[in-house]
C-alpha positions in Angstrom: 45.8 -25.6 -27.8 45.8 -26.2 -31.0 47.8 -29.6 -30.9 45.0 -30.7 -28.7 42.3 -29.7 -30.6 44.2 -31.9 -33.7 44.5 -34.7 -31.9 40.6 -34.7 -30.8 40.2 -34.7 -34.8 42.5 -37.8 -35.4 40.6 -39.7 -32.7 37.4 -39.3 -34.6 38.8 -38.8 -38.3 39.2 -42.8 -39.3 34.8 -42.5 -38.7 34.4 -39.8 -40.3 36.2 -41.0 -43.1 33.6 -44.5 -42.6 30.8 -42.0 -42.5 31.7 -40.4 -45.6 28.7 -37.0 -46.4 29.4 -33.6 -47.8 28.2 -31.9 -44.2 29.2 -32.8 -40.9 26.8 -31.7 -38.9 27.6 -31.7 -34.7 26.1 -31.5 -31.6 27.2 -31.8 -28.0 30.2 -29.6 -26.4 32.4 -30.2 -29.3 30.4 -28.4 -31.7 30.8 -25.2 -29.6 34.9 -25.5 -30.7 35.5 -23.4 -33.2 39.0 -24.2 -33.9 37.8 -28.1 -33.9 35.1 -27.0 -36.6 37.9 -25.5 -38.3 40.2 -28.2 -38.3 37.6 -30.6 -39.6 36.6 -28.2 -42.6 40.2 -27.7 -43.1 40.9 -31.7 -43.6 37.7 -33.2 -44.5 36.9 -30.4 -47.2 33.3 -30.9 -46.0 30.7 -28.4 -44.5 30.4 -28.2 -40.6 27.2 -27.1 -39.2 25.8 -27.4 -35.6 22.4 -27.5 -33.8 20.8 -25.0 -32.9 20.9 -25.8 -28.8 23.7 -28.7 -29.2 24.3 -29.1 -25.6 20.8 -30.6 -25.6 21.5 -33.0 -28.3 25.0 -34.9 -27.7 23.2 -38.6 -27.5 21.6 -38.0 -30.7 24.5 -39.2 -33.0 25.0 -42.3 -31.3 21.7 -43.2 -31.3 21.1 -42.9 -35.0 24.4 -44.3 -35.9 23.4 -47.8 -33.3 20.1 -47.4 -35.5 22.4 -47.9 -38.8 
């Protein structure tokens, strides 16, 4: 599991890298993975944080980031 979980990171890791901020801060189903929070703490050296109800929220991202 935990390969997987890494390789969900490296599919996302060149944005976050674009995206560059002291906290991450995720919503959707991802955010309830705990070893994916870990992995991204772990290689980004950055706080992780979640919503509150994050199910509710997992457009939220992409429409601020199309607002950028």
């Amino acid at each position: 599991a935990a390969g997987v979980n890494y390789a969900l990171y490296k599919r996302f890791s060149t944005m976050l890298r674009k995206l560059r901020s002291n906290i991450i801060i995720m919503s959707g189903g991802g955010s309830l993975n705990q070893a994916l929070k870990d992995i991204i703490v772990r290689e980004t050296d950055c706080q992780v944080m979640e919503l509150a109800e994050p199910l509710f929220n997992g457009a939220l991202g992409c429409c601020v980031y199309s607002e950028a």
